[in-house]
N, C-alpha and C positions, 0 to 999 in steps of 0.2 A: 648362253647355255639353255636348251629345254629344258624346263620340267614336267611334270606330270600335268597337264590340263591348265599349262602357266601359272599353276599354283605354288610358290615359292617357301608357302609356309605350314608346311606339310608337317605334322608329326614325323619324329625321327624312324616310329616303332613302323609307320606307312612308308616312308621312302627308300627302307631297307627292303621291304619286300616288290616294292614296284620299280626300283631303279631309277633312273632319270626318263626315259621316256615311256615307260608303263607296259608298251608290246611294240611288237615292231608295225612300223607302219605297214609298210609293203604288202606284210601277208596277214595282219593283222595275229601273229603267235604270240602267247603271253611268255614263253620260254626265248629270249631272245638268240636268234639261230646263230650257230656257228658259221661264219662265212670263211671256208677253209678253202682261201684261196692266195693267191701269191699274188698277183697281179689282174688289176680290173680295164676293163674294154674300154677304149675310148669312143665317143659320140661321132667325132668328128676333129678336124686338124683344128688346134690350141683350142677344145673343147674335154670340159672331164665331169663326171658323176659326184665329183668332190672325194675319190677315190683311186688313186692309181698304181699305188704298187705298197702291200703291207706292211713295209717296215717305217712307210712314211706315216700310214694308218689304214686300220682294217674297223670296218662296222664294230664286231663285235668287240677290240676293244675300245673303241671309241665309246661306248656304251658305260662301259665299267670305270675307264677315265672319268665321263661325266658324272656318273655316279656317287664316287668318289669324294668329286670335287662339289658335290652337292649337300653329301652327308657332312665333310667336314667347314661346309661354308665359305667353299675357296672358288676361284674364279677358272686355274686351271688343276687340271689332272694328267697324271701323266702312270703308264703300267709299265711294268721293266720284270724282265725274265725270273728275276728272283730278288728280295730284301736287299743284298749285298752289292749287288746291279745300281740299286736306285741309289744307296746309300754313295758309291763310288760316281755315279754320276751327278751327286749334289757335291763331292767332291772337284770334280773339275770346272767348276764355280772360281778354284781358286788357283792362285799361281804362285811361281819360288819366291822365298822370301816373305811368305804370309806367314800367320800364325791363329791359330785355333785352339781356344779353350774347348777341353771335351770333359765331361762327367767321368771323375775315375772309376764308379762302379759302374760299368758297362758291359754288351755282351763282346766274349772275343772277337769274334770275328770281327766285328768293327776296330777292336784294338790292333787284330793282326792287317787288313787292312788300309789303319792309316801308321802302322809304325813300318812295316815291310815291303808296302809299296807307296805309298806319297809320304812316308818321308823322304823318300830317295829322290821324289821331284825338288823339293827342296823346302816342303809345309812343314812347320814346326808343331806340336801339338804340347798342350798342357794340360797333365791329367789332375780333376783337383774334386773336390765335395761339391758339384753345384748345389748343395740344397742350404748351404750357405750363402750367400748374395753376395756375403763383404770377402767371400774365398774368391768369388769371381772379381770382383773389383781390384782387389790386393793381385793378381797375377794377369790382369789387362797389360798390354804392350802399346806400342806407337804402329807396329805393326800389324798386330787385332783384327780380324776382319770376320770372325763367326765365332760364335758358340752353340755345341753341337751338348745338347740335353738328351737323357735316355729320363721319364720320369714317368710312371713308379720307375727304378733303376732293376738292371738285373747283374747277380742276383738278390739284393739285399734290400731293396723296396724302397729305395730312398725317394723323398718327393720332392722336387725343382718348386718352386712358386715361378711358374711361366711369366704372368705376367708382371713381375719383378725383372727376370732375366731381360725378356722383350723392350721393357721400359728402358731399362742399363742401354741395349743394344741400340735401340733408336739414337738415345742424347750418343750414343758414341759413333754411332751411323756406321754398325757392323751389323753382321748380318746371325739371327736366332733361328736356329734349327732343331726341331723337336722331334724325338722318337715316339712314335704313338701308338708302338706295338702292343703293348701291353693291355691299353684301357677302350681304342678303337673308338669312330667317333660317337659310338652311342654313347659311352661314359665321359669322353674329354675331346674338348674341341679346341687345339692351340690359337688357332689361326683368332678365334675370336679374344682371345686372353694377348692378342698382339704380337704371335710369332709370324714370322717370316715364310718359313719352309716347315713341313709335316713330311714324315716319312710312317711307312708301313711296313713292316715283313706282313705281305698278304698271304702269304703261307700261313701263319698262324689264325687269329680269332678270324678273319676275315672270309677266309676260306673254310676255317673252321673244322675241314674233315682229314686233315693229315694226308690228303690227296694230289698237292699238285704245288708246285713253290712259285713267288708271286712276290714284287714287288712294289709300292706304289708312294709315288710323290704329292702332294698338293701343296698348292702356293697362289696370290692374290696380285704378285707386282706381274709387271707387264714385260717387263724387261726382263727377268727371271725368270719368266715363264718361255721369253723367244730363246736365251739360253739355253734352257734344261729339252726343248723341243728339238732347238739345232744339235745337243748331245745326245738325245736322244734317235735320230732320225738319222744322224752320221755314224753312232759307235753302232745301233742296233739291238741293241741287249732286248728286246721290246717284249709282250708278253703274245705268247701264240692264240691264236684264236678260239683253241678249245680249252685251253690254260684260262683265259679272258670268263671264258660260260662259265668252268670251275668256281672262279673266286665271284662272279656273281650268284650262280645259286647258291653258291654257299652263305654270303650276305643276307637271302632273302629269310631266313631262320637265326640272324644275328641276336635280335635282342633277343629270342624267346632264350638261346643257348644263352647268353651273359647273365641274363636273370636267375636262371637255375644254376648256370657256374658259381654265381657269385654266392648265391644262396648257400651252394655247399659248404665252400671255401670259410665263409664265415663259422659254419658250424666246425668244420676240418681246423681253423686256428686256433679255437676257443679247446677246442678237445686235444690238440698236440699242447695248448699252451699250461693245460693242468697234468699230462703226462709225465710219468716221474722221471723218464729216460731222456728228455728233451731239456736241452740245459734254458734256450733263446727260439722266439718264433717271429719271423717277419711277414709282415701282412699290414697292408695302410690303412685298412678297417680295422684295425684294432687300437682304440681309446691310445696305447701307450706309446705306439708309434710315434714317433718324432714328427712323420711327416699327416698327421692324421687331421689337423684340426685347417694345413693348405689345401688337401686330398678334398674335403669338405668343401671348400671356398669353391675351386677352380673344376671339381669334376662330381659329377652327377653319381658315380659309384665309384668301387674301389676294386671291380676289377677280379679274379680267380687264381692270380699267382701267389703262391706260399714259400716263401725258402724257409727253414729251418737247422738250428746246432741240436744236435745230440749230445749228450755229456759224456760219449765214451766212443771214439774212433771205429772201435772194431764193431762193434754195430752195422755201420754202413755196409761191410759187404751181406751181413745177416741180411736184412734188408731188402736187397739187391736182388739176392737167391730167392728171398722166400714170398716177395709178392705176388698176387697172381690176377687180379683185379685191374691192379695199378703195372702199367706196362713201366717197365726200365728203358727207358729209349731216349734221345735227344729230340729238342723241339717241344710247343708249344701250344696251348689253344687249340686244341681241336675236340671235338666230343669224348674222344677216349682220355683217361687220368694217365698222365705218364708224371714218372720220376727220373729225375736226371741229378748225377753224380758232377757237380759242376768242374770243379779241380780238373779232371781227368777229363771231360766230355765240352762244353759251353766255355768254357773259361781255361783250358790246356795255354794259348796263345801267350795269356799274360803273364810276365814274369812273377816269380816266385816271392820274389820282398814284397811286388804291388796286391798279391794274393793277399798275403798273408795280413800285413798291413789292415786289408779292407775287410778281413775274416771270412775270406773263399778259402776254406782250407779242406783237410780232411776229414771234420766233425759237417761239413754243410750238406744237405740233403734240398732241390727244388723243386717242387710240387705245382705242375697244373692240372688243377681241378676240374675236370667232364663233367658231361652229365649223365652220369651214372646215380643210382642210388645212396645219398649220402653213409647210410647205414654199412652200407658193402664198402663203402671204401673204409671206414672205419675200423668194422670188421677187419680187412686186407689188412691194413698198418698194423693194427694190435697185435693178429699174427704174428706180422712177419717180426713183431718187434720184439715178441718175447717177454 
């Protein structure tokens, strides 16, 4: 892999905004160019540019791949059309008759995913607390072969201790899969805590601007890597080449937005967690969180998602109507504050006992914090809250 002037040990806060290889060679543009093309020229017979038809790989996202797999300390990278792309493609990893521990509090889409269409291949999944260690131990099988972590969880903020899981997974020589949408590598980096596989919905922090939807893998084994390539480069799900520029310039302002997201978030939980209408407030920067003193150990911050209970149902549509600041919309991480009604929008998929169970109900409210003025957002909620 390039880096930047083969300097490999770059500040995180410098390799966000310069990418892996700094500008493009060719033309020497610090904007690396869109190459919107389908297929590249050959030199001559069994001669190639290292370039020959895009879905095998295209410049630009070969760029954001390395990128990637640079921020999070891994060896490959791989871009995929959108989050649920990549997540399904770390999925045919596996075959009938396997079985996969997965995190029960997670986002739907991945619940609907592996219960609606691989479990029909024949993968077994078991949904359970991973932020308990001995929950994962006590529901390991003979046929075991991954554990799939969402940590912080959405929506309810739970935190996995990675390299606990990672450890289990090695002696058992199964394979550990981390979601890392939420904290992105400027806060948490699995791969080095001993995970396996890293996924990204790059639609979110990544991209940052609620612009363009984006998927991305990284990973360190070799053989997991000609896998996820050979699936890649056969199914095609791949990410387009102006998709590719999206989720890099969006990148190059990562930490500045995480710093001030976080910044708010912290003020946003401490202020819902004294409000008299708010029964419970989840946030892993907050001392009381369960998951707060592993969030410490294993990740540099704690990240802009908020979910919250209200003490009284009919609230939430008040809410809903009366923000004006804070957009009502699904999705994630981007500079604008949106609030999403989980039950109904994020979490529809999962069955109703597993809702309920986990406390996705109709009193939950999930909050990602932009970077907007902390004040207005406050402002906005008080309003609307009445």
């Amino acid at each position: 892999m390039i880096t930047i002037g083969n300097v490999k040990d770059l500040n995180i806060e410098t390799k966000v905004v310069h990418g892996c290889k700094g500008y493009d060679a060719c033309t020497g543009a610090i904007s690396t160019p869109i190459y919107q093309s389908a297929t590249f020229r050959h030199p001559g017979l069994n001669e190639t540019t290292g370039y020959d038809y895009s879905r095998l790989q295209n410049p630009t996202r070969e760029e954001l791949e390395n990128t990637i797999a640079s921020l999070e300390k891994g060896k490959y990278g791989f871009a995929f059309s959108s989050g649920m792309a990549a997540v399904s493609s770390v999925l045919k990893l596996f075959k009938p008759g396997q079985h996969i521990i997965v995190s029960d509090d997670l986002y739907g889409g991945t619940y609907r995913l592996f219960e609606e269409v691989y479990k029909g291949y024949g993968i077994d999944f078991s949904y359970i607390d991973t932020s308990e260690i001995n929950n994962i131990k006590a529901n390991l099988r003979k046929n075991t072969t991954a554990i799939f972590v969402e940590t912080p969880s959405n929506p309810l903020m739970k935190v996995t201790d990675i390299a606990a899981v990672s450890e289990l997974a090695h002696a058992k020589g199964i394979i550990s899969i981390i979601d890392n949408t939420f904290l992105t590598p400027y806060f948490q980096r699995p791969l080095e805590l001993g995970a396996d596989i890293v996924i990204h919905s790059g639609t979110k922090y990544l991209g940052g601007h609620n612009d363009t939807l984006a998927g991305l893998i990284v990973l360190n084994d070799d053989g997991l890597g000609e896998r996820i390539k050979l699936i890649q480069k056969s199914e095609g799900a791949v990410l387009s080449p102006f998709d590719s520029w999206l989720i890099l310039r969006g990148m190059k302002t990562l930490a500045v937005r995480l710093e001030k997201q976080q910044k708010s978030a912290f003020i946003l939980a401490e202020w819902l967690n004294r409000h008299e209408k708010v029964d419970r407030v989840y946030y892993s920067g907050l001392e009381e969180n369960p998951g707060y003193e592993i969030s410490k150990r294993q990740s540099s911050g704690f990240g802009a998602m908020i979910s919250f209970h209200v003490k009284d149902s009919s609230l939430i549509e008040k809410i809903l109507e009366r923000v004006k600041v804070i957009i009502f919309a699904e999705s994630l991480g981007g500079v604008e504050s949106l609030i999403t009604y989980p039950i109904v929008q994020t979490h529809a998929a999962i069955p109703e006992e597993m809702r309920e169970r986990l406390g996705v109900n109709d009193r939950l409210l999930r909050l990602s914090v932009g970077i907007e003025a902390v004040e207005d957002l406050i402002e906005d909620l008080q309003q609307a809250m009445g």
